[in-house]
Z-matrix of the N, CA and C atoms (Angstrom, degrees):
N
C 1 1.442
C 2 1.528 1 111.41
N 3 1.304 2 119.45 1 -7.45
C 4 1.738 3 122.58 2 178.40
C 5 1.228 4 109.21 3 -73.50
N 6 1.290 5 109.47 4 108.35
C 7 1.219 6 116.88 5 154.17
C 8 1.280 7 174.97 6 84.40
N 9 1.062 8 158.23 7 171.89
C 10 1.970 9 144.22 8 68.79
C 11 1.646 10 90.14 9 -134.36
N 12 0.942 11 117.04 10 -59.73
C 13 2.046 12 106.03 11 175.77
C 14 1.508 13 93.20 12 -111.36
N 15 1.551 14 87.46 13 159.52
C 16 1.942 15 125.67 14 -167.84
C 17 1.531 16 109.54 15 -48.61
N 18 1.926 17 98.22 16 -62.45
C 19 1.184 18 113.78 17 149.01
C 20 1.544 19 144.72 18 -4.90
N 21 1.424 20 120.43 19 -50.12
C 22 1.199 21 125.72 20 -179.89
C 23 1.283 22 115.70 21 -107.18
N 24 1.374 23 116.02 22 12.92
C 25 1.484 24 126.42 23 165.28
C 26 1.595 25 116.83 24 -59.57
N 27 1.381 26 150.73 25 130.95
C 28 1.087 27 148.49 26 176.18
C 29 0.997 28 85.18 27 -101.80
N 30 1.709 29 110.16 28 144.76
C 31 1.457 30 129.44 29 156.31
C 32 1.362 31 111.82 30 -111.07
N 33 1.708 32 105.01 31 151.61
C 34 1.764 33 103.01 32 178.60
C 35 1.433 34 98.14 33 -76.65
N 36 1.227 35 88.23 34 170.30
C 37 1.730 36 95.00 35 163.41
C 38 1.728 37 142.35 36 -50.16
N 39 1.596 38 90.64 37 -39.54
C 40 1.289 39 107.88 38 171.94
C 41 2.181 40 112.97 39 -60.10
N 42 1.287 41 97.73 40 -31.99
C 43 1.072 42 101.78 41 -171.40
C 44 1.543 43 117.01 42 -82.47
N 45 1.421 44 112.02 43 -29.89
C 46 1.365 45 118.77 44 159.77
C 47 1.284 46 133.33 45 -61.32
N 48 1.575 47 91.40 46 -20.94
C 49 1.790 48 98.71 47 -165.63
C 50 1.340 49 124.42 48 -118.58
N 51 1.504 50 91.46 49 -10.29
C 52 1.637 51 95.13 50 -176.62
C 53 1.737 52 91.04 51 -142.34
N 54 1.205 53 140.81 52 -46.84
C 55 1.528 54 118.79 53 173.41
C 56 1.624 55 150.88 54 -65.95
N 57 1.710 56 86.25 55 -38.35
C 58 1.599 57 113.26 56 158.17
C 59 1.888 58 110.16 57 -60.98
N 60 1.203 59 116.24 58 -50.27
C 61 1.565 60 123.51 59 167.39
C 62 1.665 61 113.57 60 -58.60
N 63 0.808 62 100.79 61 -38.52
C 64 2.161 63 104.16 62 169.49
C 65 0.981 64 97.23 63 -49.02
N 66 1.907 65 116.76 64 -65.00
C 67 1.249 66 113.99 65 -149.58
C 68 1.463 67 111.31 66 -81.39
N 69 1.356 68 125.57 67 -19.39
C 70 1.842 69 126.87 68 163.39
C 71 1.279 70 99.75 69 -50.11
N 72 1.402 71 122.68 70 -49.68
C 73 1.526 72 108.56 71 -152.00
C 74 1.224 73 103.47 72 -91.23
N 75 1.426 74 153.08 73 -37.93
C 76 1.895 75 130.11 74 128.05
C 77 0.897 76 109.25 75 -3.96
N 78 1.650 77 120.14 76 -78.33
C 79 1.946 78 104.98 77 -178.95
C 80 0.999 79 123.27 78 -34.63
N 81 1.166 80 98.89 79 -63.09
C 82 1.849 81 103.39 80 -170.93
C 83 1.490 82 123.58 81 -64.46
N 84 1.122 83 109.48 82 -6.87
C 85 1.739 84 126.89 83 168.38
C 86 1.379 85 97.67 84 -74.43
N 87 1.128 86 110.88 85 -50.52
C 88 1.831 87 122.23 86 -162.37
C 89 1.499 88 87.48 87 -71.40
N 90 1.135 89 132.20 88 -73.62
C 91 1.658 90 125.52 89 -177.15
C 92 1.740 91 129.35 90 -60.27
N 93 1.459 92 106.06 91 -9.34
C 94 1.372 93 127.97 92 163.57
C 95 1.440 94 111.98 93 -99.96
N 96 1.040 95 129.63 94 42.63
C 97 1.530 96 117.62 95 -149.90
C 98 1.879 97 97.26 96 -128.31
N 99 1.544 98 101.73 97 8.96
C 100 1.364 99 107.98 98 151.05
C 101 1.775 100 114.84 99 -90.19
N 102 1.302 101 104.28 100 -42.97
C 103 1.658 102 107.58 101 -159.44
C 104 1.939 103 88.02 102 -88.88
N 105 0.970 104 130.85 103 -30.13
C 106 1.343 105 128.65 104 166.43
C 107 1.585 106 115.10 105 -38.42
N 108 1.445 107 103.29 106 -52.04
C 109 1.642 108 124.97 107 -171.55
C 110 1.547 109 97.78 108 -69.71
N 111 1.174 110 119.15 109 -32.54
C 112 1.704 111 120.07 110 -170.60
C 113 1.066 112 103.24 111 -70.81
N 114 1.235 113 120.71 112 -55.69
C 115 1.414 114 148.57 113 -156.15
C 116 1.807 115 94.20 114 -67.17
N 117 0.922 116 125.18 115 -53.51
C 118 1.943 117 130.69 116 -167.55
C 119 1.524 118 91.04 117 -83.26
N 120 1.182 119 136.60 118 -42.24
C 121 1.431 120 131.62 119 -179.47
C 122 1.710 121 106.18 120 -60.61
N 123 1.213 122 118.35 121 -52.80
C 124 1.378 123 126.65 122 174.95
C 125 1.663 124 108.75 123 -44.06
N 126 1.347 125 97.28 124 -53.74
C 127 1.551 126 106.93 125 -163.04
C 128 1.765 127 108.30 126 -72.29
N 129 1.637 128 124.03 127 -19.26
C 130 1.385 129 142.53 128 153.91
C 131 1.117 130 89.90 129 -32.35
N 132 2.006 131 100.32 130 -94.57
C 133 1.536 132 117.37 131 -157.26
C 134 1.568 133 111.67 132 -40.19
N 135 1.250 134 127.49 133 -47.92
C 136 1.289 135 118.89 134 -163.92
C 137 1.362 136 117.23 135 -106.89
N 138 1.227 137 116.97 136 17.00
C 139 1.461 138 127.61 137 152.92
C 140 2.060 139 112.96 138 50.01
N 141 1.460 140 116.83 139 -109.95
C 142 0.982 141 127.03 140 -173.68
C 143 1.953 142 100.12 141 -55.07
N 144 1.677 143 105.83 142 -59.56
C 145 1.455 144 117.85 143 -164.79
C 146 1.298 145 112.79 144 -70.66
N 147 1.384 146 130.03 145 -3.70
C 148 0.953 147 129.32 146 179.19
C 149 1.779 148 136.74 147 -31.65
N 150 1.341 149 103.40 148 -32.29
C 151 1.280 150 118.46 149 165.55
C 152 1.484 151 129.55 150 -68.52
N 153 1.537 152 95.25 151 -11.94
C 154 2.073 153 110.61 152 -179.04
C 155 1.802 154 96.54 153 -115.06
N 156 1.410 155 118.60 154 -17.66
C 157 1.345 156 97.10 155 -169.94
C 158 1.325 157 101.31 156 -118.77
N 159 1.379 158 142.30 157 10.72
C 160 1.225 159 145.09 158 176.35
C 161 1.627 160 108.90 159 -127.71
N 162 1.386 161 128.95 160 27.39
C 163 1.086 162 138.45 161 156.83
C 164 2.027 163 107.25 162 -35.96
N 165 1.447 164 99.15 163 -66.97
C 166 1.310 165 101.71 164 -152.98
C 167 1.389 166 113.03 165 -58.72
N 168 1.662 167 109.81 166 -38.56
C 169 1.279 168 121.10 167 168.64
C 170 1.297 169 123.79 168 -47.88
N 171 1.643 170 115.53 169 -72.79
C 172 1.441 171 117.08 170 164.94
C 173 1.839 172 112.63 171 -36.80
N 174 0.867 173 115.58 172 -44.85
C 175 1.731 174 115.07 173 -178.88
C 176 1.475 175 108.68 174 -53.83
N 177 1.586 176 116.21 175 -42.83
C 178 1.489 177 106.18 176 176.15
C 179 1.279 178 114.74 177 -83.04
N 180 1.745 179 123.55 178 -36.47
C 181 1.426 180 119.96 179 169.62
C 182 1.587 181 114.38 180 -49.27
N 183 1.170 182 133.36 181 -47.57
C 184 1.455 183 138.38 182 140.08
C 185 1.694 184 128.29 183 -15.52
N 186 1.393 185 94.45 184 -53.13
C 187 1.795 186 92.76 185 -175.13
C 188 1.464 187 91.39 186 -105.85
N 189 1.297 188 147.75 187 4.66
C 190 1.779 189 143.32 188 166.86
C 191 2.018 190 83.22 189 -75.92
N 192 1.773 191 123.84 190 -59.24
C 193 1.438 192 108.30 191 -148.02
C 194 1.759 193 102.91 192 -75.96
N 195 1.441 194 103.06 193 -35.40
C 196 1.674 195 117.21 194 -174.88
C 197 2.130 196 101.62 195 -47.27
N 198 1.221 197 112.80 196 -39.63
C 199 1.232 198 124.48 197 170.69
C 200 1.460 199 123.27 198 -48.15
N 201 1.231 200 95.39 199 -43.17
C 202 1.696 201 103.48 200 -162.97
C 203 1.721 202 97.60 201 -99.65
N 204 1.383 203 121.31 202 -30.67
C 205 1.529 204 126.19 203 175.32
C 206 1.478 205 116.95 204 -87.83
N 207 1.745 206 128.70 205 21.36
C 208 1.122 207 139.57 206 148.83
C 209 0.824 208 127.47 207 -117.36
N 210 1.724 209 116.81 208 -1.07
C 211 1.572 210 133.72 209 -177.53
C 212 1.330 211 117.10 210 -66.15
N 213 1.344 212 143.43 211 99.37
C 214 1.895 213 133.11 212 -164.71
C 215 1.833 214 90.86 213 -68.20
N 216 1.341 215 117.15 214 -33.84
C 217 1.587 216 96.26 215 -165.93
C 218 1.481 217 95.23 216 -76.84
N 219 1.416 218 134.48 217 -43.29
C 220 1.439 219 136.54 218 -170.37
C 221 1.845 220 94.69 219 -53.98
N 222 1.421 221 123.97 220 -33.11
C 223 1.237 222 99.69 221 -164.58
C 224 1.971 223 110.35 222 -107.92
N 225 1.889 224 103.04 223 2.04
C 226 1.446 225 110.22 224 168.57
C 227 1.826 226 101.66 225 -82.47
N 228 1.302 227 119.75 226 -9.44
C 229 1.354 228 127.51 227 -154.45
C 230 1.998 229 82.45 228 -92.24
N 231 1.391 230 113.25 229 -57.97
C 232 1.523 231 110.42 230 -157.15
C 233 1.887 232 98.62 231 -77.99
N 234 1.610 233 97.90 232 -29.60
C 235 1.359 234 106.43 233 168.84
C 236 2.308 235 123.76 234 -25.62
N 237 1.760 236 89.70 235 -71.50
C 238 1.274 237 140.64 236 179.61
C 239 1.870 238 91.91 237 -61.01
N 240 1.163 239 120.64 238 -69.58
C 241 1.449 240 112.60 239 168.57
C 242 1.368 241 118.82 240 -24.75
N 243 1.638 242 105.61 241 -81.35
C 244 1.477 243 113.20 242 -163.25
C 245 1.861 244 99.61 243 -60.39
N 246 1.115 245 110.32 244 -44.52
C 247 1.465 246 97.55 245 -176.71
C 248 1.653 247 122.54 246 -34.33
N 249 1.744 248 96.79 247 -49.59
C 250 1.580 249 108.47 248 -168.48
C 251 1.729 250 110.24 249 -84.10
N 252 1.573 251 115.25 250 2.39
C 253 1.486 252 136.29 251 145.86
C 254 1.583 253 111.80 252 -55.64
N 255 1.463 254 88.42 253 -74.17
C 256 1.682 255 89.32 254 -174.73
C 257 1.309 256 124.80 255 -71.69
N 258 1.184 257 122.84 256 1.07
C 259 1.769 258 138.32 257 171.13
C 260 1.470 259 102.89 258 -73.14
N 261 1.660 260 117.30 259 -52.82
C 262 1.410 261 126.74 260 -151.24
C 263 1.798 262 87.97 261 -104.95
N 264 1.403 263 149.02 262 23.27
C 265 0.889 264 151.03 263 150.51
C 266 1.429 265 109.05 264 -109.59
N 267 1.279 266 143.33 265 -45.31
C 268 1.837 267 149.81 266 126.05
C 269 1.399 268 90.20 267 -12.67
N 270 1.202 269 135.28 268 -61.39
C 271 1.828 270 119.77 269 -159.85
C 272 1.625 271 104.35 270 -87.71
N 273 1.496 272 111.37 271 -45.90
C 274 1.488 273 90.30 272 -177.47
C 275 1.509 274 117.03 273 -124.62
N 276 1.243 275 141.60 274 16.25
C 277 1.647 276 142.35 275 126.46
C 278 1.866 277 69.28 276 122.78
N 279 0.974 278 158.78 277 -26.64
C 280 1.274 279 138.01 278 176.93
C 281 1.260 280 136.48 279 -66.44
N 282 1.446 281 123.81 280 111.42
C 283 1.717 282 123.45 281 169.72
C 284 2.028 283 114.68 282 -34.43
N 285 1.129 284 91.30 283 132.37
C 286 1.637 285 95.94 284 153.19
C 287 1.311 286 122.79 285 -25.99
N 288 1.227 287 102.54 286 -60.75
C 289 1.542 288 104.71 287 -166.40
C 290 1.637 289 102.03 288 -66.63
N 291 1.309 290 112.75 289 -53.18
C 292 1.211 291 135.21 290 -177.93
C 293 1.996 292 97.58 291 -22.61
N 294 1.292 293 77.56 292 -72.84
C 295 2.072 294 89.19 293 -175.42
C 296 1.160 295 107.86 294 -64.63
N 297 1.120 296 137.27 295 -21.01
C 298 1.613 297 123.51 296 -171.75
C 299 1.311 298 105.18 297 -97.01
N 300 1.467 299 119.14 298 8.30
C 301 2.161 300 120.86 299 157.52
C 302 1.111 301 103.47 300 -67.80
N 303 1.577 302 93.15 301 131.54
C 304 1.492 303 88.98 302 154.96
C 305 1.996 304 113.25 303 -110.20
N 306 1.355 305 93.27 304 170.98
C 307 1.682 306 94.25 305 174.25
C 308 1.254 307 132.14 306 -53.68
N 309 1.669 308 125.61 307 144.43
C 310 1.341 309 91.66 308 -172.24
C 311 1.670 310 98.81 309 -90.34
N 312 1.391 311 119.33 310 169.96
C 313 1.212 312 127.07 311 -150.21
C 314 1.724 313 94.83 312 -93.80
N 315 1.017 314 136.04 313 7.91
C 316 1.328 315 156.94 314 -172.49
C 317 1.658 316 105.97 315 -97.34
N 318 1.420 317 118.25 316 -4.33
C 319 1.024 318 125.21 317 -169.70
C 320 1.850 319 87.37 318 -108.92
N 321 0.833 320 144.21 319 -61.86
C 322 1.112 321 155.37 320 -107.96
C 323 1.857 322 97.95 321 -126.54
N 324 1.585 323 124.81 322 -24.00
C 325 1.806 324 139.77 323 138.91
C 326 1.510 325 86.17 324 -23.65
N 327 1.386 326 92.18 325 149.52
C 328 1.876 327 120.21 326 137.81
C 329 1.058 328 110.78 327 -95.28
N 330 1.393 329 107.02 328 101.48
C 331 1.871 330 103.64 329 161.78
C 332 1.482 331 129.93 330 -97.75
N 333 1.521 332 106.42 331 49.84
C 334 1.668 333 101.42 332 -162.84
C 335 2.022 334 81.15 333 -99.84
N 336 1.364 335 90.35 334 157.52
C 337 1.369 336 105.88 335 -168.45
C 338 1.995 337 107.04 336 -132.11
N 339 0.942 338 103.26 337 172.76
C 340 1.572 339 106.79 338 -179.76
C 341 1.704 340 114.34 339 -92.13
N 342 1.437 341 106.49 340 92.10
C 343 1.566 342 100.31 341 -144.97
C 344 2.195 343 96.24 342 -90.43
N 345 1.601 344 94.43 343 9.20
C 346 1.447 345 102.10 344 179.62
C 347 1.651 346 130.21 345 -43.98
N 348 1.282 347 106.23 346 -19.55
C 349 1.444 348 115.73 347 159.89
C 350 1.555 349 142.81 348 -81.66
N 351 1.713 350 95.86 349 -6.10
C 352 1.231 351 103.29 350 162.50
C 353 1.654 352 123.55 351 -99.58
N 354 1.332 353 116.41 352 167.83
C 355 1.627 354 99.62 353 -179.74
C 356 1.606 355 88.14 354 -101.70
N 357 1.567 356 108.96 355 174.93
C 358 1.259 357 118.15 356 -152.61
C 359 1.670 358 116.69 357 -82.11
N 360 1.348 359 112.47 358 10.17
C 361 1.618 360 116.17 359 167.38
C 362 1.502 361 94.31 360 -103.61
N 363 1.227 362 140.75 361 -7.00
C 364 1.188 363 132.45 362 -179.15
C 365 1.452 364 101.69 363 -82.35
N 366 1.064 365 136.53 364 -37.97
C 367 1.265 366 132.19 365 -138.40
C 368 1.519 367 103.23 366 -100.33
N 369 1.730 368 120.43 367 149.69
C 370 1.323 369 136.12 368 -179.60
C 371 1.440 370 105.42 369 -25.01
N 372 1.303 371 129.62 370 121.60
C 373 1.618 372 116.91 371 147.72
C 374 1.971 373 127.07 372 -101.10
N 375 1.584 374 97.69 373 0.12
C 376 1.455 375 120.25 374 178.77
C 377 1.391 376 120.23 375 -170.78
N 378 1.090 377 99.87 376 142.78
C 379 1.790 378 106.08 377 167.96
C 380 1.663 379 135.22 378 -127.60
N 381 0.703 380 86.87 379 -173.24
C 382 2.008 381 73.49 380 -168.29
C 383 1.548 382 90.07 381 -172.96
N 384 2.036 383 77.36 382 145.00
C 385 1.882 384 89.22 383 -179.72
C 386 1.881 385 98.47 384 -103.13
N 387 1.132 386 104.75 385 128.17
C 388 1.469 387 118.43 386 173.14
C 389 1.497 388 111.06 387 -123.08
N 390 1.615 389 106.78 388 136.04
C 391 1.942 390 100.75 389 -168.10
C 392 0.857 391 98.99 390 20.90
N 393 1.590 392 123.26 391 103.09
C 394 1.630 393 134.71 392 172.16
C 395 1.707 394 112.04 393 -20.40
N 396 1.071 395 94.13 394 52.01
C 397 1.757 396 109.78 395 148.46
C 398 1.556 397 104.85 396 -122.57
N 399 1.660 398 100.26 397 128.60
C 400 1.421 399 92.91 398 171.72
C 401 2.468 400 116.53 399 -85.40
N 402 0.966 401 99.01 400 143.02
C 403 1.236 402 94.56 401 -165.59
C 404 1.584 403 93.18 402 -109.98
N 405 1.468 404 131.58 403 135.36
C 406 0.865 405 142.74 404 140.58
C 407 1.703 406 123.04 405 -67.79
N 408 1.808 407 110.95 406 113.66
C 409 1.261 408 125.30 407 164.18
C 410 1.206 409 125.56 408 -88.44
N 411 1.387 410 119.87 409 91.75
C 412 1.363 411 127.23 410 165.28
C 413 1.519 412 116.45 411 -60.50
N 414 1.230 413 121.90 412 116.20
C 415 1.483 414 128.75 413 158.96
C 416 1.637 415 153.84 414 -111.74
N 417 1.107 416 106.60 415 92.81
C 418 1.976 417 123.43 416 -139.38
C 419 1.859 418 81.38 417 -52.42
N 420 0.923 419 109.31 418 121.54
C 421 1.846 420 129.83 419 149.44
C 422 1.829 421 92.49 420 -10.39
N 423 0.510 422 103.60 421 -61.23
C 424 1.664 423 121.79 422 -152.39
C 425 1.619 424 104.96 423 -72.38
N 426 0.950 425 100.46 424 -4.82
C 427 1.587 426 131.13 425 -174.17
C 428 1.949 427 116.65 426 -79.29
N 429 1.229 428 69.83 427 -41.44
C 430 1.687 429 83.65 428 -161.64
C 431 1.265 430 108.53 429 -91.22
């Protein structure tokens, strides 16, 4: 199904109508993400009433997203995105999210230590990074 331009990609339906639209309305959070902030601060302060005293706010957080979710270039723009997602997930079997981790930096420490106080069945014979904590595996001789 890959390809040669973005363009001649068919999308199912589902993807037109409900994934490409996910991903506008993230954007548009991300580009509303002043009147968003107003809008949740309002809704703090006024707790229970929130619905009578944060009118004005919600009204502009409303007409900032209504803007960006009738926009044809805002939605050839998220269009053109997901396409060049699903191209580079077609080429290498990895999610988005997947590739956009980075390492944890706990990998990349020296953690060698002065292991001179142990005698030599005590001491590390492997390690392994688990939830970027590295875990030291101790393994008794007697073990193996």
């Amino acid at each position: 199904m890959e390809a040669a331009n973005a363009d001649e990609i068919r999308l199912r339906h589902v993807e037109r109508e409900v994934l490409i639209p996910k991903m506008m309305r993230e954007k548009a959070k991300e580009r509303c993400a002043e009147k968003v902030a107003a809008f949740a601060h309002c809704c703090k302060e006024s707790g229970f009433f929130m619905a009578f005293k944060c009118r004005e706010e919600n009204s502009a957080l409303k007409e900032c997203l209504t803007l960006h979710y009738k926009d044809p270039a805002f939605f050839e723009e998220c269009k053109q995105e997901y396409i060049r997602e699903k191209l580079e997930f077609e080429r290498t079997g990895i999610p988005a999210k997947n590739r956009k981790q980075k390492l944890p930096t706990s990998i990349h420490k020296d953690h060698s230590q002065d292991w001179s106080g142990f005698t030599e069945n005590e001491r590390p014979t492997s390690c392994c990074v688990s939830n970027s904590l590295q875990v030291m595996i101790f393994v008794d001789r007697l073990c193996m």
